[in-house]
C-alpha positions, -999 to 999 in steps of 0.1 A, spaced: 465 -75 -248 468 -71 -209 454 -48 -186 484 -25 -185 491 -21 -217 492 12 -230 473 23 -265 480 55 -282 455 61 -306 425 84 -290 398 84 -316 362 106 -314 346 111 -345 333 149 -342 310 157 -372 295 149 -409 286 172 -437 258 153 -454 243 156 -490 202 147 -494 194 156 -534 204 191 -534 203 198 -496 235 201 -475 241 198 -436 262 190 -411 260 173 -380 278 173 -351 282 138 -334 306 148 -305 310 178 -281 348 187 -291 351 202 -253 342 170 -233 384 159 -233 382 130 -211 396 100 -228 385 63 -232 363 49 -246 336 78 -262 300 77 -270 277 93 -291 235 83 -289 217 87 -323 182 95 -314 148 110 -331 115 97 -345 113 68 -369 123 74 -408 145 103 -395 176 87 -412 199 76 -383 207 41 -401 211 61 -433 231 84 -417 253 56 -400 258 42 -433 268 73 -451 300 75 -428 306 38 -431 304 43 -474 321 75 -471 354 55 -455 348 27 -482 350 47 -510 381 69 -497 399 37 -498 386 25 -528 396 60 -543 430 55 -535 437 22 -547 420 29 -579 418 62 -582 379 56 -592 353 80 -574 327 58 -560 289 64 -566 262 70 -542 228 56 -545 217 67 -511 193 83 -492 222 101 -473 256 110 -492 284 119 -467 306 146 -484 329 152 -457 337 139 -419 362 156 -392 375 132 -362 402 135 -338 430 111 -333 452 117 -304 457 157 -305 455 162 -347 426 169 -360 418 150 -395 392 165 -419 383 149 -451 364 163 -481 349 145 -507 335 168 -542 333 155 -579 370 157 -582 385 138 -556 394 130 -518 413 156 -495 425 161 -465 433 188 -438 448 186 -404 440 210 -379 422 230 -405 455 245 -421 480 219 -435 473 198 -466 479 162 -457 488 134 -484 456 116 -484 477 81 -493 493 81 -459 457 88 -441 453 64 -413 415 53 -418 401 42 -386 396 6 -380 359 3 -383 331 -21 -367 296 -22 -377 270 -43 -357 232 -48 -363 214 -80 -349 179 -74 -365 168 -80 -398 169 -48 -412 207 -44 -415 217 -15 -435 258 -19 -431 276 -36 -459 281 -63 -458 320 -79 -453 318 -104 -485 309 -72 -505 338 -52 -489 367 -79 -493 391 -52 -504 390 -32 -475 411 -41 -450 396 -19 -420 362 -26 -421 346 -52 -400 310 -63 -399 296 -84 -370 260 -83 -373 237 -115 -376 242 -113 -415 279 -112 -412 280 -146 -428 256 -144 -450 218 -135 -461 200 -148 -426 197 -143 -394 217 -161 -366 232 -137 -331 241 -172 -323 261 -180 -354 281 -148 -346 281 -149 -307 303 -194 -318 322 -176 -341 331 -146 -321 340 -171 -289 356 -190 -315 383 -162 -324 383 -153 -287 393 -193 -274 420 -194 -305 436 -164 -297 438 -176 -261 425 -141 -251 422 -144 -213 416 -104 -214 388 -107 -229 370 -136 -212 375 -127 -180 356 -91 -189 327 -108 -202 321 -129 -168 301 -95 -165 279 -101 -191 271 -131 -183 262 -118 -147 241 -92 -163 219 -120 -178 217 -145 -148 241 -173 -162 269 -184 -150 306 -177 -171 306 -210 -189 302 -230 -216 297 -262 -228 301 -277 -262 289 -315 -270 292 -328 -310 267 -353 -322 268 -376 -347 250 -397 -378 254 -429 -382 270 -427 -413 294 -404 -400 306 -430 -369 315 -454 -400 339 -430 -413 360 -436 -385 385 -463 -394 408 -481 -380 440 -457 -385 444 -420 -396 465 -435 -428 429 -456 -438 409 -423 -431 431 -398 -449 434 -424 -482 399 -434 -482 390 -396 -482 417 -387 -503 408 -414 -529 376 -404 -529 360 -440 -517 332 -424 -494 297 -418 -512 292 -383 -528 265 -375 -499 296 -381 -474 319 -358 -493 314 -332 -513 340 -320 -538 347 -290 -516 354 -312 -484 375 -331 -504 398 -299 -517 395 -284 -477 412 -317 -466 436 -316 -496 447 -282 -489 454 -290 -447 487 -294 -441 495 -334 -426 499 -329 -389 465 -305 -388 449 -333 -408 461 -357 -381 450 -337 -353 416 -337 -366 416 -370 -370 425 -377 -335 398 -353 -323 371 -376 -344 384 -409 -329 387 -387 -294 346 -375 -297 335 -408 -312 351 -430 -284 336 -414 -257 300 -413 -256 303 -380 -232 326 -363 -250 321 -322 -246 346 -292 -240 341 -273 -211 352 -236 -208 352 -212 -177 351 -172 -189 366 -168 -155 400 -185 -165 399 -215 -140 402 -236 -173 424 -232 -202 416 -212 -224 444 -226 -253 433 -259 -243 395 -254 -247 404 -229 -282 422 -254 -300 399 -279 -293 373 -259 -304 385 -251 -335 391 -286 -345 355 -292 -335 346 -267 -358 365 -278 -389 354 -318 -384 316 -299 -390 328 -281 -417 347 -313 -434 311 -329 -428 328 -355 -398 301 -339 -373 266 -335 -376 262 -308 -358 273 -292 -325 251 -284 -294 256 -255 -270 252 -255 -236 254 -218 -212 248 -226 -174 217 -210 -151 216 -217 -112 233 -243 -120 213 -260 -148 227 -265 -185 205 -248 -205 208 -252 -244 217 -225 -267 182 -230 -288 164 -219 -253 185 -189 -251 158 -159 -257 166 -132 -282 174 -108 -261 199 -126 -247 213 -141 -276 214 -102 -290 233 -91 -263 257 -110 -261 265 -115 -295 268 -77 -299 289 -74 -267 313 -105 -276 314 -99 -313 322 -60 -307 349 -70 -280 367 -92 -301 362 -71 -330 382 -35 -317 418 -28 -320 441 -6 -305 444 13 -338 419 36 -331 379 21 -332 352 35 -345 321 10 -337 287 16 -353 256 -2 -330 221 3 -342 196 -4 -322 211 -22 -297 180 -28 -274 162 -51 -298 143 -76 -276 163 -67 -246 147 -61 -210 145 -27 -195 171 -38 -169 194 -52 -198 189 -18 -218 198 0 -185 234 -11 -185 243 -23 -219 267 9 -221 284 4 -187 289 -36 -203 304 -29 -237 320 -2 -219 339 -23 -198 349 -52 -224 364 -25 -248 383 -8 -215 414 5 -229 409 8 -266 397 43 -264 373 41 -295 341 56 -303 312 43 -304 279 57 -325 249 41 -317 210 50 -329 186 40 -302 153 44 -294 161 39 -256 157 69 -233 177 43 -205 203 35 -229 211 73 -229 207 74 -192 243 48 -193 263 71 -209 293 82 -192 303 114 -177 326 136 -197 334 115 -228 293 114 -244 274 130 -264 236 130 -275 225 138 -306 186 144 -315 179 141 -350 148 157 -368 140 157 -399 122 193 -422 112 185 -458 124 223 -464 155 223 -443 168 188 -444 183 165 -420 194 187 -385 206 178 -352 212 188 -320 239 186 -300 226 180 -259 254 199 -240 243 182 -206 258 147 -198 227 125 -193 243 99 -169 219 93 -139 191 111 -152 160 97 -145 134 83 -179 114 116 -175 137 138 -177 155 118 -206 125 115 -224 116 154 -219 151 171 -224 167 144 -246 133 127 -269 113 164 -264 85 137 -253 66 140 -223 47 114 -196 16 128 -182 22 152 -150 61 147 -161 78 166 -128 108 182 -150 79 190 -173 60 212 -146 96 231 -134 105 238 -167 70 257 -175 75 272 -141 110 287 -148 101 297 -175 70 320 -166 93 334 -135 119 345 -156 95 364 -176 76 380 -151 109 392 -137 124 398 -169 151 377 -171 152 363 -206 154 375 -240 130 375 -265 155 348 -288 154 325 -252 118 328 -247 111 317 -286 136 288 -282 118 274 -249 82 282 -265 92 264 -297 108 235 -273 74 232 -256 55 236 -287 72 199 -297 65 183 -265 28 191 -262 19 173 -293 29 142 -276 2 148 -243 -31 136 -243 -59 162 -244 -68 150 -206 -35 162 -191 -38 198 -178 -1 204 -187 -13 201 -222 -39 234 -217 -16 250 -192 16 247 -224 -16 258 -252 -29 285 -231 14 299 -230 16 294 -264 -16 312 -275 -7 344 -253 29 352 -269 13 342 -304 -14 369 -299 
């Protein structure tokens, strides 16, 4: 994809109507009159346990088991905490809503015309978590579905690795020869103090420098009649090499007897294009598949600070978490219509980090015009969002009345941490500023009686919740107690 390219599918995913036992709700996830396109945004937040990974993987199963129903005509079950019965999302100008009861799958659009639910378009979904507690499916368990990408550390299996993902990810990026894309991400490697390369050095056994012999017609018939040991080859390396058409078998080869006769050998890759990028991707690739095929020990990483190689193993986790969910999510998106699922992004990252990891991925996915749902506990990640085309959503939690949420009107962008924490996490620092205008507006609108009674309950309830969170020293606490007191009497 270039830079002017044009993509026609808008997506925003606008609500959920959630089952919990016998308890229904819905939630709104996107204010339906912020119409600025590109890339949308929608911040999950509310105490711990409240559900927002629950709720994140109810719309993920909900999509699963539409397609699922249509291929087989099976309704799926739902062992979950959260069961998503229906979901409405724009894409371009039509409105799509789609119901789930005992029955079956349906389908409006624009809340009047009945829409054959086989010729749906489903959007293209991403899911990325890189801490251990990864509640999104994962992709082996969701082979037959088409649209449904996971990219979290446990993509490829039951552990953890952001750097597995962030080699794999570069990996797809270098054979696609995707210039778009690593160019955009010289930014994120600004935003952690490296420099935009990469360097990539193999290393070798000594058993595995003997497997080089003295032409690719010795090497392929050794391997191919099986002459190396049983710890060289295994019986899947030897079907892998089978199965590899002759010339990709020789090219490997080459690349062996290439990395093996210089004692220096490494790729070498600029994110700012001054190298090749088809060059450097093919190369990788075949670096790749000699480790697979057991020719390579192992391969060491190398990112660049002031200057200084510094190995992938001294990367922090924080680093290594951002940019594996940046890259991984960038190469991830199509222009189909994307809906990307984050949660908790911020895991081990620095304030500064947290600050603009929004403005980042926004400017990676520019042009795709997806939406993006992440939960967060990060009052600066919600200070990111972008004018006109967010939304924040505070989730709570009432054993009587279920799962709610509230939809913030205000765009949040530029607002300082008090004021996010006070109006957005209803959580307050000691002598919070916004804090002390808020109980002062309040008391001059009723002394001059400007405010109805259902106003007046709202606010009092509002700062009811956020004086829990003071200590008993701050005065704002007696001040908020002493308000509360009066009306209740």
């Amino acid at each position: 994809m270039e830079e002017n390219d044009t993509i026609n599918t808008n997506l925003r995913l606008l609500s959920v109507t959630v089952k919990e036992g016998k308890k229904e709700f819905t939630i709104d996830l996107f204010d339906r009159e912020k119409t600025d396109w590109g890339n949308g945004y929608s911040i999950l937040i509310g105490p711990n346990g409240v559900g927002k990974s629950y709720l994140m993987r109810g719309i993920v199963d909900f999509f699963i088991g539409l397609e699922r129903y249509r291929k087989s005509g099976k309704m799926p079950d739902n062992k979950r905490r959260f069961e998503v019965l229906s979901v409405s999302y724009l894409q371009n100008d039509f409105k799509f809503h789609l119901q789930k009861n005992s029955s079956g799958f349906s389908c409006l659009v624009n809340d009047v015309v009945e829409f054959r639910l086989d010729t749906v378009k489903i959007p293209h979904i991403v899911c990325a978590n890189f801490g251990y507690n990864d509640r999104f499916p994962l992709k082996r368990n969701t082979a037959d579905v088409d649209f449904y990408n996971h990219v979290g550390a446990k993509a490829s299996g039951n552990y953890y690795s952001p750097l597995n993902i962030v080699i794999q990810t570069m990996s797809m990026l270098f054979e696609g020869h995707n210039t778009y894309f690593s160019r955009r991400l010289v930014s994120v490697f600004d935003k952690i103090g490296y420099q935009p390369t990469m360097l990539v050095v193999p290393k070798f056994t000594k058993e595995q420098k003997s497997q080089a012999l003295g032409s690719f017609y010795d090497f392929d018939k050794s391997i191919m009649n099986r002459n190396l040991t049983k710890n060289s080859f295994s019986y899947y390396t030897e079907k892998r090499w089978q199965n590899l058409p002759q010339d990709e078998r020789k090219k490997l080869y080459e690349t062996f007897r290439e990395a093996l006769d210089w004692e220096q050998f490494a790729l070498h890759y600029d994110f700012d294009g001054k190298l090749s990028g088809y060059e450097f991707g093919r190369n990788f690739y075949y670096l790749h598949e000699l480790k697979k095929l057991g020719f390579i020990d192992k391969l060491q990483y190398y990112f660049f600070k002031e200057g200084k190689a510094i190995s992938s193993s001294q990367l922090s986790s924080g680093e290594l978490n951002l940019l594996a969910t940046i890259v991984s999510i960038a190469c991830a998106v199509d222009d189909s219509g994307t809906l990307v699922l984050i949660d908790e992004p911020e895991l081990s990252q620095h304030p500064n980090w947290q600050m603009g990891f929004v403005s980042q991925l926004d400017e990676v996915i520019k042009g795709f015009n997806s939406h993006v749902i992440m939960a967060t506990h990060s009052h600066l990640m919600v200070a990111d969002l972008p004018q006109g085309r967010s939304s924040v959503v505070s989730l709570t939690h009432d054993p009587e009345r279920g799962l709610e949420g509230h939809l913030l009107k205000e765009d949040t962008y530029g607002w300082s941490p008090e004021q996010v924490l006070l109006e957005a996490f209803q959580t307050s620092t000691d002598r919070n500023i916004y804090l002390s205008e808020k109980v002062g507006a309040l008391m001059e609108k009723i002394s001059k009686n400007e405010i109805g009674m259902d106003d007046v309950n709202q606010e009092l309830d509002f700062l009811g919740k956020v004086s829990q969170n003071l200590r008993d020293i701050d005065p704002m606490k007696s001040i908020i107690n002493s308000i509360l007191k009066a009306f209740e009497e």
